[in-house]
Structures are given as structure tokens and as C-alpha cells.
C-alpha positions in Angstrom: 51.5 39.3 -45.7 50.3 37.6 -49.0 47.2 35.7 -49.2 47.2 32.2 -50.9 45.3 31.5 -53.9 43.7 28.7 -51.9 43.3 30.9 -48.5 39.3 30.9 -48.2 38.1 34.2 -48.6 35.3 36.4 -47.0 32.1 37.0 -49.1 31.7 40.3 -50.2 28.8 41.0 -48.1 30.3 40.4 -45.2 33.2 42.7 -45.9 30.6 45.2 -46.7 28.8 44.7 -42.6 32.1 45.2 -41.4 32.8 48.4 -43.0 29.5 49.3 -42.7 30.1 48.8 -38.4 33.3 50.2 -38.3 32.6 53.0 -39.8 29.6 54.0 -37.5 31.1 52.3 -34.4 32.5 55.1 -31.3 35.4 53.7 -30.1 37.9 51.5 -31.3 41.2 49.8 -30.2 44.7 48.4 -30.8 43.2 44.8 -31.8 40.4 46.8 -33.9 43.7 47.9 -36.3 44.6 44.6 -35.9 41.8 43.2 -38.1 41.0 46.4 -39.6 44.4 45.3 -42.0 43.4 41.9 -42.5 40.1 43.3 -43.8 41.4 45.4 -45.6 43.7 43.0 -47.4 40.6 40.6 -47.6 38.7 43.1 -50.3 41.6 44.2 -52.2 40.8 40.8 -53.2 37.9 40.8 -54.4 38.1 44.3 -56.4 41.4 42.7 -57.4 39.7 40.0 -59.0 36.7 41.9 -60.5 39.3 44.8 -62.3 41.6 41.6 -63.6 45.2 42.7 -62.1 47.0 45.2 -60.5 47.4 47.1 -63.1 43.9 48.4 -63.9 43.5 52.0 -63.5 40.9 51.6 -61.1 43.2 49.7 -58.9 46.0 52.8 -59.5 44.0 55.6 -58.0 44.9 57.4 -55.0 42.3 55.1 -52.5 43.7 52.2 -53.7 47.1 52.9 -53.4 47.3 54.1 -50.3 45.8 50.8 -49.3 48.2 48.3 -50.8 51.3 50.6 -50.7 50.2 52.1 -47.3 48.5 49.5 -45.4 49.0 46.5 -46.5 52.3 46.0 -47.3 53.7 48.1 -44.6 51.4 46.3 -42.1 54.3 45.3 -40.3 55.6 48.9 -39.5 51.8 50.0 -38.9 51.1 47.5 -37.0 54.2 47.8 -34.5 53.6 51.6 -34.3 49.7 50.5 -33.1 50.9 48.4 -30.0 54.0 51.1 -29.2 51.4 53.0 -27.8 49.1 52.1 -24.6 45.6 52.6 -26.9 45.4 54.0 -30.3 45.9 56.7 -31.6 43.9 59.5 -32.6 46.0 59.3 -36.6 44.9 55.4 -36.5 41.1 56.1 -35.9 41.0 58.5 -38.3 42.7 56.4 -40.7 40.5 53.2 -40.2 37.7 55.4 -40.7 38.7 57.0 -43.9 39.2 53.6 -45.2 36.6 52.1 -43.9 33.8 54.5 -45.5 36.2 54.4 -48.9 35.4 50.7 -49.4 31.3 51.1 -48.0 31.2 53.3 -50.9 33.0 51.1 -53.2 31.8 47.9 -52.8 28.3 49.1 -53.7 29.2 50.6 -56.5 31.0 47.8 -58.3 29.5 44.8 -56.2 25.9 46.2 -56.3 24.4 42.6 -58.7 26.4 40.5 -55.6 24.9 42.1 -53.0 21.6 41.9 -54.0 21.9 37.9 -55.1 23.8 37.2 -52.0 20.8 38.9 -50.5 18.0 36.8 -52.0 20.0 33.8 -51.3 20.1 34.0 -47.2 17.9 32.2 -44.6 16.4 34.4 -42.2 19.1 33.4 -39.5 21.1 34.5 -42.0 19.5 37.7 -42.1 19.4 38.3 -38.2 22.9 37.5 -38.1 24.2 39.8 -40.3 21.7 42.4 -39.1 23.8 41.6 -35.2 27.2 41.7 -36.8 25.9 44.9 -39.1 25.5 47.5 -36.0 25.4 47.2 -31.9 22.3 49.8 -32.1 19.4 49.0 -30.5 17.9 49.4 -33.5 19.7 46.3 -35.4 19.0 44.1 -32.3 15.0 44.7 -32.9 15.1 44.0 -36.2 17.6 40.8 -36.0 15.3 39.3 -32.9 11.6 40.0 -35.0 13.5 38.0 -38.2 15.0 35.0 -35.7 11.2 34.6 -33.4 9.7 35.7 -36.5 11.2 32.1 -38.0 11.0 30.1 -34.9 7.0 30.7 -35.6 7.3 29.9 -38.9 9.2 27.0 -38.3 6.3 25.6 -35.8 3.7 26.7 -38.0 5.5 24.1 -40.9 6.1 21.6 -38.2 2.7 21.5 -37.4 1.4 21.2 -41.0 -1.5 23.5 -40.8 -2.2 26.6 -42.9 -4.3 28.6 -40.3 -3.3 28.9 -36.7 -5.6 30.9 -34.0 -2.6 32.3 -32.1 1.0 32.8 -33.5 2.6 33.6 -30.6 5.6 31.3 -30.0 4.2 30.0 -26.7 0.9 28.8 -28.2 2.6 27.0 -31.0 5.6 25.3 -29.0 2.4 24.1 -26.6 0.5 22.9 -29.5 3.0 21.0 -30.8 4.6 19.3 -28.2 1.2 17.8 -27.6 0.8 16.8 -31.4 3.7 15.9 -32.9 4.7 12.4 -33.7 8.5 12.3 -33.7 9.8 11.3 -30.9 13.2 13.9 -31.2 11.3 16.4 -31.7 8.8 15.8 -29.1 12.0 15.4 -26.7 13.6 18.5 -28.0 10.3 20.9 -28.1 10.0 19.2 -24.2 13.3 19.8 -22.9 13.1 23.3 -25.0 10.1 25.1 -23.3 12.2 27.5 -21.4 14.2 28.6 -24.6 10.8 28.9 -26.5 9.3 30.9 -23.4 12.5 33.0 -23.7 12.0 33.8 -27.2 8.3 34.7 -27.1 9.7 37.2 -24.4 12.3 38.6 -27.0 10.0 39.1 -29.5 7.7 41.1 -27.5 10.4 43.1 -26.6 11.6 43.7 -30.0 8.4 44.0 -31.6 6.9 46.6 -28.3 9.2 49.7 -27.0 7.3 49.3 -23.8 8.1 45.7 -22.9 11.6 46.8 -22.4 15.1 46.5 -24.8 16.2 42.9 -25.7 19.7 42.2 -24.9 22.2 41.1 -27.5 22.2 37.6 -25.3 18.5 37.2 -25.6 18.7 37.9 -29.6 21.7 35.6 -30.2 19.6 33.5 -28.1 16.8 32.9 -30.4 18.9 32.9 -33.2 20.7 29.3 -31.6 17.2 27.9 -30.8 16.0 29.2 -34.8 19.0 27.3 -36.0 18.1 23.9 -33.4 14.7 23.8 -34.4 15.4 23.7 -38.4 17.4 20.2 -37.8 13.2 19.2 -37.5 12.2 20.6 -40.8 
């Protein structure tokens, strides 16, 4: 199926994590085509745009056309072949993963200047979220919950408009300025708060110390929301 010219379409980065994840990820499924094909049909876009048309030699080699002439126009057919069977197929997998490593390699190549702007123009939730969506490795999920406590700090640091602080920790700062801040919301919200902030001082222990055990996703996403919350303040 044909995208519109006004259809809103996926930033190149974003295509990027997802080929990045699928490529790396163990199992996949029936559904996983499903959006594997819309995916697909999402960055033929964009190289479509940056070679000018369809008929760039770039666009003609053999990756490319086995992607539109394939994939994408025969989704249909593919796509009623993926859900004959109970799970997918061992041709599928392999198939998603050839692709999906074609356009990893790709999109850096030719998208290199985006990525790096797109880069230098996220928020650190931004970065924790795309760090999640990225990779299910513990790994990831260390890194995303030190960027999103790592800015709840920061945030209550700039709330409480000092330039040194004697302890960092989450804790100490929510404490500190629940007792000193003026606003009323925000004096409400850091009150009614405490056990999210206590939550995310926990999480970033975790993810910054093997040996205060592995965060879960839920705690990460977690701190992420209350990140997010507390920059309505700022």
C-alpha cells in the first residue's frame, strides 16, 4: 500500500533504532513481519527522497529492489503467507534480518549529517528513550535510567537555583526542595511525588552499581515519566 504525500513520516533516526533492534533481537513473530513491511516502506521514503526518484541508480541496485519489488509491493502475498502458518517461518526471519542489517548499514552511510544533528538536538528523555526502544539488553536499560535520574537531578538542581549542592542524590534534593520552594504546584507535586522520587534514586543506584541489583524496564520507563512531569516546573 502507497503512502500519501501528507502521511507523517518517521524520522530517520528512529528507523535507524528499529533496525538497529531488530537486527540484534532473538526471536521474532508473525506481527514483527507485520511492521517489519511498514518499516520498511517507511525508509524507502526517505532514501527515496534524498536520491530524487525512482530512477536513481542507487535506488536500482539489487537491495533496493528486492525491497520495493519484493516486499513492499507484494506485501499482500507476503503478508498472507506470514499468518498461513502458526509462527514464522524460519525464510521470514532470515529475510527480516537480511533487510534489516541492509538498511543499518545504509542509513549511516547516506544519513550520517542527520543523524548526528538529530542527535545534538534531543533532550535527555529523548536520549533514554531511544536508548529503551534501541535494545532490551540490560546494558541499554543502565544507560537510559543514569540519562533519565541523571535529569531528574538536574532538573532539581535548576529548580532550586543554586550552583553547588552538598549531596546530589535525588532523595536529598527532592527533600530540599519541597521544603524551599515557593510555587505552590510544584510544592504539591514534589509532595504528592516523594515515592516516585524515592523510586528513582533507587533506579539510579541500580543502574549506576552492578551490586544494587538490575533495574527493570518498569522502573526505567518509570523515571523517564516522572523526568518528563517534573520539566512542566522548569
Amino acid at each position: 500500500m502507497a503512502h500519501r504525500k501528507d502521511d507523517p513520516k518517521i524520522p530517520i533516526d528512529k528507523l535507524l533504532a528499529y533496525w538497529v533492534d531488530l537486527s540484534k533481537r532473538p526471536t521474532l513473530t508473525r506481527e514483527d513481519f507485520r511492521t517489519f513491511v511498514s518499516m520498511a516502506e517507511q525508509t524507502v521514503r526517505h532514501f527515496q527522497e534524498f536520491y530524487g526518484s525512482y530512477g536513481s541508480r542507487d535506488l536500482e541496485n539489487k537491495f533496493f529492489r528486492g525491497v520495493r519489488y519484493g516486499l513492499i509491493w507484494q506485501q499482500e502475498k507476503y503478508l498472507k503467507d506470514v499468518f498461513a502458518s502458526e509462527k514464522l517461518t524460519g525464510n521470514y526471519y532470515v529475510t527480516m534480518k537480511h533487510y534489516a542489517k541492509g538498511f543499518v548499514t545504509r542509513i549511516k552511510k547516506v544519513f550520517e549529517q542527520d543523524l548526528v544533528r538529530l542527535r545534538a538536538e534531543k533532550t535527555p528523555i529523548q536520549d533514554a528513550e531511544d536508548l529503551i526502544a534501541t535494545s532490551s539488553k540490560l546494558t541499554y536499560r543502565r544507560a537510559a535510567g543514569i540519562v533519565a535520574s541523571n535529569h531528574i537531578a538536574a532538573l532539581l538542581i535548576r529548580l532550586l537555583k543554586v550552583k553547588n549542592v552538598r549531596k546530589d542524590d535525588i532523595t536529598s534534593l527532592h527533600a530540599t526542595l519541597k521544603n524551599e520552594a515557593k510555587n505552590p504546584k510544584l510544592r504539591t507535586f514534589l509532595t504528592r511525588s516523594y515515592r516516585r522520587f524515592e523510586d528513582a534514586d533507587k533506579t539510579r543506584n541500580r543502574c549506576a552499581h552492578v551490586n544494587e541489583g538490575e533495574p527493570t524496564p518498569q522502573e526505567v520507563e518509570q523515571s523517564i515519566q516522572l523526568a518528563r512531569l517534573l520539566e512542566r516546573f522548569v
